[in-house]
C-alpha positions in Angstrom: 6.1 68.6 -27.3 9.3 67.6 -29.2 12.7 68.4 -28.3 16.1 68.8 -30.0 18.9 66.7 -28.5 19.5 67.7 -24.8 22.9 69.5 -24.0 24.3 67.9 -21.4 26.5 70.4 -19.5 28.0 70.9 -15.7 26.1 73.2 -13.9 28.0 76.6 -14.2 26.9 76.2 -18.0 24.1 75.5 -17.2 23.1 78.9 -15.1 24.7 80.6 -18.1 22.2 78.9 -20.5 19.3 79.7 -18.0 20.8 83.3 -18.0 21.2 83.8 -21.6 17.7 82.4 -22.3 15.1 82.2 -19.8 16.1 85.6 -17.9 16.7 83.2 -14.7 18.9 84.4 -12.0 22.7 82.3 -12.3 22.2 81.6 -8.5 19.0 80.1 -9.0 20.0 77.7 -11.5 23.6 76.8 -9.7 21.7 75.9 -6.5 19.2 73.9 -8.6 21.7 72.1 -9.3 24.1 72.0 -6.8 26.0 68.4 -6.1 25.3 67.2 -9.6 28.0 67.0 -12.1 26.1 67.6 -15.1 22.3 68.5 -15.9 20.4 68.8 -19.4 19.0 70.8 -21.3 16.2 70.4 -23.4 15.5 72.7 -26.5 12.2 72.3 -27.3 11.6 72.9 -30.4 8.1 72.6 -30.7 5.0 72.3 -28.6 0.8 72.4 -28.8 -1.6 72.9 -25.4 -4.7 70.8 -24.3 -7.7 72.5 -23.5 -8.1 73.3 -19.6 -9.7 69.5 -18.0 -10.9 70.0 -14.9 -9.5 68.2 -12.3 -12.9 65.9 -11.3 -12.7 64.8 -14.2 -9.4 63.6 -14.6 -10.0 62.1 -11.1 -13.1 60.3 -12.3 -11.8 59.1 -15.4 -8.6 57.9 -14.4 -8.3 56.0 -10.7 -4.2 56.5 -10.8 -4.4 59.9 -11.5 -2.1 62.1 -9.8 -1.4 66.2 -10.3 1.8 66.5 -11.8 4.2 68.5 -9.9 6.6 67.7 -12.2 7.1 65.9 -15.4 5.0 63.1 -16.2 6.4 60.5 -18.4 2.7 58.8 -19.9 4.9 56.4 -21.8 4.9 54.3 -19.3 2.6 51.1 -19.0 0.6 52.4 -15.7 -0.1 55.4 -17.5 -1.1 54.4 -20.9 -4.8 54.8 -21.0 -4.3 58.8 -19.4 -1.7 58.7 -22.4 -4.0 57.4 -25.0 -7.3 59.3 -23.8 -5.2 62.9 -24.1 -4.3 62.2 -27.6 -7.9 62.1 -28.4 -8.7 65.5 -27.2 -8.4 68.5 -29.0 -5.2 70.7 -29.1 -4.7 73.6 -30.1 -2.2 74.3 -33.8 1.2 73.5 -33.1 3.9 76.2 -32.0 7.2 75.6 -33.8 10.4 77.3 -32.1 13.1 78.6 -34.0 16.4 77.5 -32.2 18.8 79.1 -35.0 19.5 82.2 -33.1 19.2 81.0 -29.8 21.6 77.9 -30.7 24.4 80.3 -32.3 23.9 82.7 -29.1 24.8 79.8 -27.2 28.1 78.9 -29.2 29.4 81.8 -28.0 28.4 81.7 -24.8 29.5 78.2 -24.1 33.5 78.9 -25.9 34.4 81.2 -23.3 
């Protein structure tokens, strides 16, 4: 995956963004973040997909693996050999995003 620079904003921008690009209900996104000052948001700009690995194996290969139920940072020293193992396996062509439109959309959103 790669990623633009994050927007850091406070949360009402935030459920505009969500709005304004994902469809997602302005409540939703407020009560995500609800108590925070600011949150980010990550434009990613580009993006491939691993073939489907069952879990067994996963579990087999790797003792400290865990199912991510939510991001997974294999940067990390504990994770490095998860990290380096995926990189070997075949991925499908790389999906690039255009953000041009969606970057002047949110201009205009965010000056009001």
């Amino acid at each position: 995956m790669r990623c633009d620079q994050g927007l850091q904003l406070v949360p009402e921008q935030l459920a505009l963004v969500g709005a304004l690009l994902q469809h997602d209900a302005p409540t939703t996104t407020a009560a995500y973040f609800e108590g925070a000052k600011a949150g980010l948001a990550l434009p990613i700009t580009a993006f491939t997909t691993l073939p489907n690995i069952p879990l067994a194996q996963l579990r087999r290969q790797f003792e400290n693996f865990v199912t991510p139920r939510s991001y997974v940072f294999l940067d990390q020293p504990d994770r490095q050999a998860q990290l380096d193992w995926l990189l070997t396996q075949p991925c499908e062509s790389l999906t690039i995003l255009d953000w041009r439109k969606r970057y002047v959309a949110l201009a205009t959103l965010l000056q009001k």
